[in-house]
N, CA, C, O and CB atoms as a CASP TS submission, in Angstrom:
PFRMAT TS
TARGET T0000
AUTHOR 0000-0000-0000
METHOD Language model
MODEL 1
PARENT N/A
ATOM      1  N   UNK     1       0.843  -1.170   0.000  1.00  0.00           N
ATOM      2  CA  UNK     1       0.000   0.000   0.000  1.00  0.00           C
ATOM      3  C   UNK     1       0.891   1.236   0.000  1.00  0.00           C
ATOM      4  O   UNK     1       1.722   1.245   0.909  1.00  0.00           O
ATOM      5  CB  UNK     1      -0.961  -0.004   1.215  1.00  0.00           C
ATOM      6  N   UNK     2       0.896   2.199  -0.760  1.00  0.00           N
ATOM      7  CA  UNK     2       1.535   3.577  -1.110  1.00  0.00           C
ATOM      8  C   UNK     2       0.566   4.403  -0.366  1.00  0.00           C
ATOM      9  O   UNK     2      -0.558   4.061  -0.731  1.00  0.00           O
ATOM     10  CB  UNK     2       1.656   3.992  -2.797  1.00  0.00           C
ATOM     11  N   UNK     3       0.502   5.420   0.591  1.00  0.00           N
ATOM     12  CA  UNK     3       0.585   6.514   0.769  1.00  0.00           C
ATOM     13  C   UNK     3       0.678   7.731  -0.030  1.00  0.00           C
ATOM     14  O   UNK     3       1.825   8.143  -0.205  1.00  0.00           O
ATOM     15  CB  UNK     3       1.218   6.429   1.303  1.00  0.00           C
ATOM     16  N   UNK     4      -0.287   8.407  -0.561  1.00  0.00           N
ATOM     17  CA  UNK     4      -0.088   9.339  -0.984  1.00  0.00           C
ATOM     18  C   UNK     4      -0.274  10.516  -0.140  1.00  0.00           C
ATOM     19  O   UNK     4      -1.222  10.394   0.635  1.00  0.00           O
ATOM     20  CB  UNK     4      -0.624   9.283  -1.918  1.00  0.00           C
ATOM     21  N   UNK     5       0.716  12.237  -0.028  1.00  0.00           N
ATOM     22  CA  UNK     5       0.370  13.155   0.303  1.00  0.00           C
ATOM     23  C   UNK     5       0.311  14.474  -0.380  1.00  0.00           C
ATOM     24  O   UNK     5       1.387  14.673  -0.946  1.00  0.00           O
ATOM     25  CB  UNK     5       0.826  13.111   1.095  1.00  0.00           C
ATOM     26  N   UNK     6      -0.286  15.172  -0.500  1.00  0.00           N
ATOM     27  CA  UNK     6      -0.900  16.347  -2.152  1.00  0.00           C
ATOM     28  C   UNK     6      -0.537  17.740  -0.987  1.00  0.00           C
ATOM     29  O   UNK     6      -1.299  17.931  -0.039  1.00  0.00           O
ATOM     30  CB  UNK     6      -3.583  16.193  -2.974  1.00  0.00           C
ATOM     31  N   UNK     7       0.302  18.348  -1.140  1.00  0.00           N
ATOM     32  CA  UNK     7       0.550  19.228  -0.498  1.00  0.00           C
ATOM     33  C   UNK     7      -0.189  20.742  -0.261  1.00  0.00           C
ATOM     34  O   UNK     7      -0.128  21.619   0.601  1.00  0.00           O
ATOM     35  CB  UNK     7       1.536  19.220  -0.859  1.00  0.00           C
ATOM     36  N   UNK     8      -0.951  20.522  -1.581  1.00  0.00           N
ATOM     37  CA  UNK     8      -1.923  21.182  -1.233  1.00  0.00           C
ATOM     38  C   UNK     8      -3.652  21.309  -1.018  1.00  0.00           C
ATOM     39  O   UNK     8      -4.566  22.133  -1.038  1.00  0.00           O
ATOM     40  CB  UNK     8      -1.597  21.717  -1.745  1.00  0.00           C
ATOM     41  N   UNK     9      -3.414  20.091  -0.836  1.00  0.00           N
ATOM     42  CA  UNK     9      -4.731  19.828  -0.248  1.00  0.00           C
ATOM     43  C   UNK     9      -4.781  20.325   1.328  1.00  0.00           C
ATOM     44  O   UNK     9      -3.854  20.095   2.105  1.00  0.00           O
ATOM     45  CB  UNK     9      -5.040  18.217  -0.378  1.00  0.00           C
ATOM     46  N   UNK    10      -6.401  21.282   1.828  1.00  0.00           N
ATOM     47  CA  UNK    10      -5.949  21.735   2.777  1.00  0.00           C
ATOM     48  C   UNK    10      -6.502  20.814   4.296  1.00  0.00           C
ATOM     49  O   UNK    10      -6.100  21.053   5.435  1.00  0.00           O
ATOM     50  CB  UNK    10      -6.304  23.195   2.591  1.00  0.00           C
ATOM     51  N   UNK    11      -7.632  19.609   3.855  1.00  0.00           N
ATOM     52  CA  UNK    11      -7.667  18.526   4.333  1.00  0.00           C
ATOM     53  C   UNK    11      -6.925  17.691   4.907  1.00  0.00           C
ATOM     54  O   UNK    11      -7.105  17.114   5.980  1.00  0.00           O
ATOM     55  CB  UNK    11      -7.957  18.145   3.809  1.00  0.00           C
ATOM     56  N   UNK    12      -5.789  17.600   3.938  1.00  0.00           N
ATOM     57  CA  UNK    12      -4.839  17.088   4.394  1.00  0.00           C
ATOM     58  C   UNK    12      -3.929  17.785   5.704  1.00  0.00           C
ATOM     59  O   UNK    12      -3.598  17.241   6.758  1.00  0.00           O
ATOM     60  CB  UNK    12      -4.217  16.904   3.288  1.00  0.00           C
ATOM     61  N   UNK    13      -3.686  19.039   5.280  1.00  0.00           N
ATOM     62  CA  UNK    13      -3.069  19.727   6.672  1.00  0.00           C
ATOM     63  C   UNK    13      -3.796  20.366   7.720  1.00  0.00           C
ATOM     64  O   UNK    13      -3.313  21.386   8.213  1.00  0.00           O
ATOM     65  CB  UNK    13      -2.227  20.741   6.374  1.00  0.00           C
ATOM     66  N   UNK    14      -4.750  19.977   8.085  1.00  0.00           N
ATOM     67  CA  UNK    14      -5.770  20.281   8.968  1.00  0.00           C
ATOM     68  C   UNK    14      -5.538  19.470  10.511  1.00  0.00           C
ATOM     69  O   UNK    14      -5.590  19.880  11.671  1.00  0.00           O
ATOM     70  CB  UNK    14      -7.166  19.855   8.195  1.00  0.00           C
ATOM     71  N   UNK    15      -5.254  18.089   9.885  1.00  0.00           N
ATOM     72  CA  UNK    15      -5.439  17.253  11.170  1.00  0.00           C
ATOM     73  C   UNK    15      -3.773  17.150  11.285  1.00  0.00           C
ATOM     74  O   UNK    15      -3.321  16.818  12.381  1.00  0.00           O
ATOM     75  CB  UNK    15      -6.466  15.576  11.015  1.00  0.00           C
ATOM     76  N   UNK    16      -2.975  17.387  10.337  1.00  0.00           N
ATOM     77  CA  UNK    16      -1.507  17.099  10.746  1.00  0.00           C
ATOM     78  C   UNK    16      -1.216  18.429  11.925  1.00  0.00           C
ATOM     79  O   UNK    16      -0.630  18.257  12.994  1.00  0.00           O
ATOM     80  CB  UNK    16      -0.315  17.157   9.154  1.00  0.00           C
ATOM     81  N   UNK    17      -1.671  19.509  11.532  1.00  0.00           N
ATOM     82  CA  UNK    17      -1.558  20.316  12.408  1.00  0.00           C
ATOM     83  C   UNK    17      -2.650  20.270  14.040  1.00  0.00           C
ATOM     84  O   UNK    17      -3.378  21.069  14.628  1.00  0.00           O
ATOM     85  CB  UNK    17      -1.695  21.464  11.512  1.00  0.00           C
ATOM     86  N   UNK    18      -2.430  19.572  14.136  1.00  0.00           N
ATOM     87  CA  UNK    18      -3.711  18.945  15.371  1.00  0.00           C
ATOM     88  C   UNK    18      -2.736  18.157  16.016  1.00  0.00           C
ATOM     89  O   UNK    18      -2.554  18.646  17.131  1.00  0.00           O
ATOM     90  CB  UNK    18      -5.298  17.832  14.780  1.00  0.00           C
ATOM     91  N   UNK    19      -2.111  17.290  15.861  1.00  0.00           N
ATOM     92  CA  UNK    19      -0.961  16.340  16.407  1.00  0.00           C
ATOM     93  C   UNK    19      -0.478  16.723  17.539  1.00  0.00           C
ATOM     94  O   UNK    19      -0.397  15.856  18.409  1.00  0.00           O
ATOM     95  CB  UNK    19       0.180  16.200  15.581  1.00  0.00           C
ATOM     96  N   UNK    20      -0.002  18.171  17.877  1.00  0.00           N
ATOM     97  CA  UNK    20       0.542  18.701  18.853  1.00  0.00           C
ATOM     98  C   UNK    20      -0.098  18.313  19.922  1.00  0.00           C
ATOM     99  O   UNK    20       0.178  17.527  20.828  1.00  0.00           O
ATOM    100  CB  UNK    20       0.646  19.914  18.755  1.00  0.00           C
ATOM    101  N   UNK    21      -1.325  19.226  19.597  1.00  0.00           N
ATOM    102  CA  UNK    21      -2.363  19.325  20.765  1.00  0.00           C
ATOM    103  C   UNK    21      -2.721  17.955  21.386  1.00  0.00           C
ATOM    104  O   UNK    21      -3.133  17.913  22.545  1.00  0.00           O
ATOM    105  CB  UNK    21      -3.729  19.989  20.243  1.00  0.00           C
ATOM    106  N   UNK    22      -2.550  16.655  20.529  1.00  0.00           N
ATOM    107  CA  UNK    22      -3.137  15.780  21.425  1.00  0.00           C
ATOM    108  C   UNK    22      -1.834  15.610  22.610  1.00  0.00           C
ATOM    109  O   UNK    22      -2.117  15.416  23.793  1.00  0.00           O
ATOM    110  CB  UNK    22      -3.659  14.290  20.571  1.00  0.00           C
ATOM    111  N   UNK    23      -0.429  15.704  22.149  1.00  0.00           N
ATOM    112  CA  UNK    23       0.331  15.645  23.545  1.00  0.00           C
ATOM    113  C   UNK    23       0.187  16.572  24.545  1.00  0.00           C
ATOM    114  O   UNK    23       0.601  16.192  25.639  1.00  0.00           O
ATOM    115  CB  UNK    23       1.630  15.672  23.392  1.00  0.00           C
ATOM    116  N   UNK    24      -0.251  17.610  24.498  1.00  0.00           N
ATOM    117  CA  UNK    24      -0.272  19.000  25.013  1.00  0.00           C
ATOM    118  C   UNK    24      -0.826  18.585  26.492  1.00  0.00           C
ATOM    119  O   UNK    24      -1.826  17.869  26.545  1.00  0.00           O
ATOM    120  CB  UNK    24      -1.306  20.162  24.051  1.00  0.00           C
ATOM    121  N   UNK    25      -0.233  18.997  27.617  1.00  0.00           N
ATOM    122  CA  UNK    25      -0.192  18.750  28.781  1.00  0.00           C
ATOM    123  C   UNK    25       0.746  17.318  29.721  1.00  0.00           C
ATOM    124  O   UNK    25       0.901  17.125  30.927  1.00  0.00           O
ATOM    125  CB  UNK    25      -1.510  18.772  28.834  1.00  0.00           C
ATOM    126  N   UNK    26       1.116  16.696  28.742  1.00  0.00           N
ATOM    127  CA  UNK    26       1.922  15.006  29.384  1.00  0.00           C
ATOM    128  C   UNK    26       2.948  15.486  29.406  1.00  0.00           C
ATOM    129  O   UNK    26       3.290  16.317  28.563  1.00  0.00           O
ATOM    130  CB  UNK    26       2.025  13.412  28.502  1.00  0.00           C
ATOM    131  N   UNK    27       3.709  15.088  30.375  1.00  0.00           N
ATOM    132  CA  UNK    27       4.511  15.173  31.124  1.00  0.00           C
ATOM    133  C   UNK    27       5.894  15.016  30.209  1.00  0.00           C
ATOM    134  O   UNK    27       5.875  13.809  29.966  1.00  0.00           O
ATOM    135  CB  UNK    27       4.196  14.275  32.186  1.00  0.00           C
ATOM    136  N   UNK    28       6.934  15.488  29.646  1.00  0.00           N
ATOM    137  CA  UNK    28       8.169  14.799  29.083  1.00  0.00           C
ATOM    138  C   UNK    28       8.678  13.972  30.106  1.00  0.00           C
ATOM    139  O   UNK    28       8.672  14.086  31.332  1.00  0.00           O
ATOM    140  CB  UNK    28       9.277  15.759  28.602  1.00  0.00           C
ATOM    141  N   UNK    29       9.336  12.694  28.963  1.00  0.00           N
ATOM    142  CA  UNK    29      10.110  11.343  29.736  1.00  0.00           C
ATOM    143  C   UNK    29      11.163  10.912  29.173  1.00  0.00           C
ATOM    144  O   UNK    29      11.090  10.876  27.944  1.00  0.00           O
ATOM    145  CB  UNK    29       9.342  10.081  29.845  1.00  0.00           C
ATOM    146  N   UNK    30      12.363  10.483  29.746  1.00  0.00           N
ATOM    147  CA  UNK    30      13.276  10.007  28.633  1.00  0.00           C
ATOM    148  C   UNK    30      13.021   8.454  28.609  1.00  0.00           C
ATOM    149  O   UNK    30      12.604   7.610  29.403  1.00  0.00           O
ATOM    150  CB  UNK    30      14.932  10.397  28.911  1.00  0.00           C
ATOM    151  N   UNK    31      13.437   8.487  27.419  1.00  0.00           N
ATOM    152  CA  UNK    31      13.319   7.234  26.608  1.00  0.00           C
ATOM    153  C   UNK    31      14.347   5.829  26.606  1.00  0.00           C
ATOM    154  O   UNK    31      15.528   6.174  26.620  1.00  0.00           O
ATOM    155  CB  UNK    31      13.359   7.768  25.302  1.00  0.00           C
ATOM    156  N   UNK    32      14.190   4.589  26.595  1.00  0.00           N
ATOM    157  CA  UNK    32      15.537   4.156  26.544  1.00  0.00           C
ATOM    158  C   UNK    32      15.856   3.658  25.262  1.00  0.00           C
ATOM    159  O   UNK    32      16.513   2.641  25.041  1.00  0.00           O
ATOM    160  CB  UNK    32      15.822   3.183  27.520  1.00  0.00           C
ATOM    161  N   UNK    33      15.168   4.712  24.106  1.00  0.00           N
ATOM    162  CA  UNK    33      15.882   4.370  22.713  1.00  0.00           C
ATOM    163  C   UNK    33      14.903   5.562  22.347  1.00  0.00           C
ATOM    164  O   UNK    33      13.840   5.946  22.837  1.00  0.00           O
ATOM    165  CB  UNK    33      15.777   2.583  21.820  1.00  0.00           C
ATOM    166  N   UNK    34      16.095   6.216  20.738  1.00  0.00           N
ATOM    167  CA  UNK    34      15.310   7.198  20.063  1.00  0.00           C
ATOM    168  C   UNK    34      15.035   6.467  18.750  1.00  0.00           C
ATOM    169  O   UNK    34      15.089   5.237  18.753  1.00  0.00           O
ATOM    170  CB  UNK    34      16.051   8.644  19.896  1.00  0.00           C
ATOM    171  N   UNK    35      14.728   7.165  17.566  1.00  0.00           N
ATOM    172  CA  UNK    35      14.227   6.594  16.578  1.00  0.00           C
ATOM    173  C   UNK    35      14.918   7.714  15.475  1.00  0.00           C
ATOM    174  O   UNK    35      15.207   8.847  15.861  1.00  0.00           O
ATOM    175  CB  UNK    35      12.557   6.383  16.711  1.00  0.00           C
ATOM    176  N   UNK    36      15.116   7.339  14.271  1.00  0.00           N
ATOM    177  CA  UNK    36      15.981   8.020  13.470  1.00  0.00           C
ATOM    178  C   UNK    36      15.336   7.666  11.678  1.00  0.00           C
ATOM    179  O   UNK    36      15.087   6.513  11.325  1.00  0.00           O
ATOM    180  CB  UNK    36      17.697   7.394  13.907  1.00  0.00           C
ATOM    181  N   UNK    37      15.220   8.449  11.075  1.00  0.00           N
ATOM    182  CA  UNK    37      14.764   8.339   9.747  1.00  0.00           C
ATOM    183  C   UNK    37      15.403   9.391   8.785  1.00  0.00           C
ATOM    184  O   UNK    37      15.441  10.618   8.883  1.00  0.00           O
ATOM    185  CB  UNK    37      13.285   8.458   9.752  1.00  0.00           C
ATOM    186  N   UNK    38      15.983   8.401   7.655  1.00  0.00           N
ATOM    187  CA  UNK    38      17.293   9.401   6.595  1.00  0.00           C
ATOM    188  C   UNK    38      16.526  10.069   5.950  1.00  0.00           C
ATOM    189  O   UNK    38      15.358  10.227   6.304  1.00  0.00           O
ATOM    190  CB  UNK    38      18.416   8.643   5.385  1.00  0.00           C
ATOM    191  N   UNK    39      17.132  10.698   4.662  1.00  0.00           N
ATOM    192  CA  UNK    39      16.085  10.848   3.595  1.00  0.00           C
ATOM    193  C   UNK    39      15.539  10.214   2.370  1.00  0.00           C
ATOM    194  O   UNK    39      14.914  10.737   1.448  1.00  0.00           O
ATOM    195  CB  UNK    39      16.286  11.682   3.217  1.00  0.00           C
ATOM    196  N   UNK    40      15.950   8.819   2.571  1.00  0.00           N
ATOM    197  CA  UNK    40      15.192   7.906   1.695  1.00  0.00           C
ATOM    198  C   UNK    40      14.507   7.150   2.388  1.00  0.00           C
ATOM    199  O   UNK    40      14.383   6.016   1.926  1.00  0.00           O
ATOM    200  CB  UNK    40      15.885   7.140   0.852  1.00  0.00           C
ATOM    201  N   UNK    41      13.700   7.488   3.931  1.00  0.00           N
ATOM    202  CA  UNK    41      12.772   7.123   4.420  1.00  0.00           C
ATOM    203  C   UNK    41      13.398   5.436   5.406  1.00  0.00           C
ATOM    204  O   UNK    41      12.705   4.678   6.085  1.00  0.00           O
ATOM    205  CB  UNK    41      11.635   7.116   3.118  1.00  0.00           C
ATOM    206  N   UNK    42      14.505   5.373   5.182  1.00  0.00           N
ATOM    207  CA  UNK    42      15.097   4.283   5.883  1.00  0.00           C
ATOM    208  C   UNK    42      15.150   4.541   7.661  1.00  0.00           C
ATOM    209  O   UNK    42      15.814   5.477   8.108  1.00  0.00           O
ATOM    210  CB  UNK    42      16.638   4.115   5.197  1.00  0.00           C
ATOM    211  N   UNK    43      14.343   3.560   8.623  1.00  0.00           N
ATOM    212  CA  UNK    43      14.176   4.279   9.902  1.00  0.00           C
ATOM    213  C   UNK    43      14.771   2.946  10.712  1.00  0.00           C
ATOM    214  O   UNK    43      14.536   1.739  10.644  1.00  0.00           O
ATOM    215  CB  UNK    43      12.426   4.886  10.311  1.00  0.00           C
ATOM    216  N   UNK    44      15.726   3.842  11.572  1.00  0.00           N
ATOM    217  CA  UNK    44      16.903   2.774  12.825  1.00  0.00           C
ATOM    218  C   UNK    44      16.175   3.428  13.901  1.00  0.00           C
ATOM    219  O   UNK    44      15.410   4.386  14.011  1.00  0.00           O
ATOM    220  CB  UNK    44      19.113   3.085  12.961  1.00  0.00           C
ATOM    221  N   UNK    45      16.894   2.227  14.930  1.00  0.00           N
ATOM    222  CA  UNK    45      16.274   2.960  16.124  1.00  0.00           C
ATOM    223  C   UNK    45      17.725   2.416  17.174  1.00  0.00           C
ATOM    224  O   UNK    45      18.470   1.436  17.162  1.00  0.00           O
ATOM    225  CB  UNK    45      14.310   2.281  16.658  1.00  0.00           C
ATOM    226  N   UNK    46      17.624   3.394  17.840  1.00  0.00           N
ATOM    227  CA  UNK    46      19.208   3.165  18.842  1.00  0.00           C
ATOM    228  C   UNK    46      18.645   3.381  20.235  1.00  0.00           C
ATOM    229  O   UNK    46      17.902   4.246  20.697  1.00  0.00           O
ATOM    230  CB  UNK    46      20.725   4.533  18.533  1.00  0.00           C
ATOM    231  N   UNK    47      19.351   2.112  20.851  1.00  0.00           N
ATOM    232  CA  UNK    47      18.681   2.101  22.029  1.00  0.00           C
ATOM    233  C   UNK    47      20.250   2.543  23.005  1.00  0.00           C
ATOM    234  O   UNK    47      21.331   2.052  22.680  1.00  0.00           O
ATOM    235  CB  UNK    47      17.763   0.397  22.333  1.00  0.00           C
ATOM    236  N   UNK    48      20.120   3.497  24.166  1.00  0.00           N
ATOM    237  CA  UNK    48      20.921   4.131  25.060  1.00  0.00           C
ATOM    238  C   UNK    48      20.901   3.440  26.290  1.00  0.00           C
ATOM    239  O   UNK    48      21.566   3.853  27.241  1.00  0.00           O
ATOM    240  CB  UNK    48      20.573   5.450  25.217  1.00  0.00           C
TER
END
């Protein structure tokens, strides 16, 4: 399944800009691994 995103569709950036708000108030925590993605979409994750 492909994913498409149309950059200007304004549907589309409606709810991406909403994302925030659902963390908005939780507490920051550290993690015991971050997550990392290049620019050909290749994603590692390194654990500390």
């Amino acid at each position: 399944m492909k994913l498409a995103f149309e950059s200007n569709l304004q549907y589309q950036h409606d709810p991406i800009k909403l994302i925030p708000a659902l963390f908005e108030g939780h507490p920051l925590e550290n993690s015991d691994y971050s997550m990392n993605a290049n620019e050909k979409g290749e994603q590692s994750f390194i654990w500390h």
